[in-house]
C-alpha positions in Angstrom: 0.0 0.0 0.0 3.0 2.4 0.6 3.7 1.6 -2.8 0.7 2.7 -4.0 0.9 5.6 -2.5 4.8 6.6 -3.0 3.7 5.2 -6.7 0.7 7.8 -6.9 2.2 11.0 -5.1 4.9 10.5 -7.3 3.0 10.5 -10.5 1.0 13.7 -9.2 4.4 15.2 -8.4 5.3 14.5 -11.8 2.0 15.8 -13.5 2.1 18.9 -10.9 6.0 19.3 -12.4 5.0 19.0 -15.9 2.3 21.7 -15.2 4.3 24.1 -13.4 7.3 23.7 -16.1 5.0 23.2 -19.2 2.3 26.2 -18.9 4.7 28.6 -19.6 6.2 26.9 -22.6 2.9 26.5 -24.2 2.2 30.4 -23.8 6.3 30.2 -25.9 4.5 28.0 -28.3 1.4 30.4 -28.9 3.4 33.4 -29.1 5.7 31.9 -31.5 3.3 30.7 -33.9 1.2 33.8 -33.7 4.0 35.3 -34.5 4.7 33.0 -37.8 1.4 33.6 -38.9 2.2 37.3 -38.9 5.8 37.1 -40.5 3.5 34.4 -43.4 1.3 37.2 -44.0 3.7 40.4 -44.4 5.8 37.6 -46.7 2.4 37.7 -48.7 1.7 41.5 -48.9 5.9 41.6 -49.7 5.6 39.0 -52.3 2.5 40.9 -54.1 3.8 44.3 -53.4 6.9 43.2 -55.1 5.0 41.8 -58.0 2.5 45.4 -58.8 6.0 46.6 -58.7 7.8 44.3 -61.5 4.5 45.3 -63.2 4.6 48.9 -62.7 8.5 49.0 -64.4 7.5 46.3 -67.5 4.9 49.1 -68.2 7.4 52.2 -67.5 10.0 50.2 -69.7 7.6 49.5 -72.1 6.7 53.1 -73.0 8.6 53.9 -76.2 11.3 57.0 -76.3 8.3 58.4 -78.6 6.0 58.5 -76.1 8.3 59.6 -73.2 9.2 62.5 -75.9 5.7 63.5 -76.9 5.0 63.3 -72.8 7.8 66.0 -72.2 6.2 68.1 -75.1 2.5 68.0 -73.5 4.5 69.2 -70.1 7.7 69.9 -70.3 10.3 70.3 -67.2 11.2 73.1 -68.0 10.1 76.7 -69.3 11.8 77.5 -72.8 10.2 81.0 -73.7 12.7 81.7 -76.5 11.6 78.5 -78.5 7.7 79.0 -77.7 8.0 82.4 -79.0 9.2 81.0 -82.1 6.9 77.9 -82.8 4.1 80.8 -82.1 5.7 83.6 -84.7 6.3 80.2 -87.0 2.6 79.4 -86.9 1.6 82.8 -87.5 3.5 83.2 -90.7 2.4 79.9 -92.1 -1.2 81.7 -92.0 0.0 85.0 -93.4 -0.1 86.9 -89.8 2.3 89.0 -88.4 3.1 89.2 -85.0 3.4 92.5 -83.8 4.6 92.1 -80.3 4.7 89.3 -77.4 5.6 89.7 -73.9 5.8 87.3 -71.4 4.4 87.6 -67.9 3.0 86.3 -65.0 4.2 83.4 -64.0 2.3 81.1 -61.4 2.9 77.6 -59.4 0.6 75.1 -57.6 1.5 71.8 -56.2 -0.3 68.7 -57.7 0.5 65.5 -56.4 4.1 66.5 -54.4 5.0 68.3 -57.9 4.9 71.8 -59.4 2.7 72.5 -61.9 4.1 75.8 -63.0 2.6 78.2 -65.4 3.5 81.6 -67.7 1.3 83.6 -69.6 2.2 85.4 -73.1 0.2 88.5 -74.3 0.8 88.5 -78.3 -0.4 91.0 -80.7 -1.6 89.9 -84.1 -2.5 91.7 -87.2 -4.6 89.5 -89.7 -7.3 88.4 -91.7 -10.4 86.3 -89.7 -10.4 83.9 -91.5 -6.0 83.1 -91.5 -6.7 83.7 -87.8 -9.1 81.1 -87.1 -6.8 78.6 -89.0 -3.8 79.6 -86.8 -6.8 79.1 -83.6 -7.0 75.8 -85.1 -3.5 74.2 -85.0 -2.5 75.8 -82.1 -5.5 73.7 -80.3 -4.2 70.8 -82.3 -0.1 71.7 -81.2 1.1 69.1 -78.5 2.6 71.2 -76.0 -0.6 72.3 -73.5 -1.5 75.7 -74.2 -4.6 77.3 -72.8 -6.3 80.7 -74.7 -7.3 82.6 -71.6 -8.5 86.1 -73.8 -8.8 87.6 -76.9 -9.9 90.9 -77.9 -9.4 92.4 -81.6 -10.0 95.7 -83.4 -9.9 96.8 -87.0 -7.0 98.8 -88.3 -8.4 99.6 -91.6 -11.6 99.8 -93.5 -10.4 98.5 -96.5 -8.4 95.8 -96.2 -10.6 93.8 -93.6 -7.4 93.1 -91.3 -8.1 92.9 -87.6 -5.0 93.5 -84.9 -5.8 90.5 -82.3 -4.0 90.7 -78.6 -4.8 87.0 -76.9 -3.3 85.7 -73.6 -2.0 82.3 -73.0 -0.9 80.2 -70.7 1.2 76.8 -71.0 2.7 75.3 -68.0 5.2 73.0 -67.2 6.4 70.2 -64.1 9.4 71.0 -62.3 11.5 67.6 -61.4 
């Protein structure tokens, strides 16, 4: 009967032991695999974050030198009065106006997106016919650089010859980098 009872205190010893010793390691074992779970899941978000970024540079890389070209024409980054004075004097002529005078002025910024959109306005005067002007209204709507007509105002300079002196302002705007 001692035995019996050496034989059972001892296996309650034993099970009170593995208690004591094994509750804590169990609340280890939780925590641990709580904390795989998390590490599987942010492997996940890498793994797809990582892929919508190999996407986003095939689709960058797969713009053509055309296109980034034509881009930089629509919004340049950078302002080049001297040559947008030309193309708009080069226009003109190839519909028989002159251009009597054009300032530049005003120039504005706003951020878009964590960039500068920035902006200048021109003030041109333009003698002409009405109907050579419309056509040079036309293909400057059509030109790829991002010009906006903000006025236009016109007078007569003589009776006979049905010419018309035109003084517009426009604005075109370009992305600093």
């Amino acid at each position: 009967m001692l035995k019996s009872v050496i034989g059972i205190v001892l296996l309650l010893a034993a099970g009170g032991g593995a208690y004591v010793v094994g509750l804590p390691m169990i609340d280890e074992v939780q925590a641990a695999t709580e904390e795989a779970r998390v590490i599987d899941e942010l492997i996940t978000v890498r793994e797809s974050l990582n892929a919508i970024g190999l996407d986003v540079i095939r689709r960058y890389e797969a713009v053509s030198q055309a296109d980034l070209s034509r881009i930089d024409t629509l919004v340049p980054s950078q302002i080049d009065n001297v040559k947008l004075i030309l193309e708009l004097q080069k226009l003109a002529e190839q519909y028989g106006l002159t251009v009597e005078r054009i300032d530049v002025s005003g120039e504005g910024s706003r951020d878009i997106g964590g960039r500068s959109l920035n902006s200048v306005s021109f003030q041109a005067n333009i003698e002409g016919s009405y109907a050579d002007f419309v056509e040079f209204l036309k293909q400057l709507e059509k030109n790829q650089r991002i010009i906006d007509l903000r006025s236009i105002s016109f007078q007569s300079t003589s009776d006979e010859d049905a010419l018309y002196l035109y003084n517009i302002t426009l604005d075109t705007y370009w992305l600093e980098e």
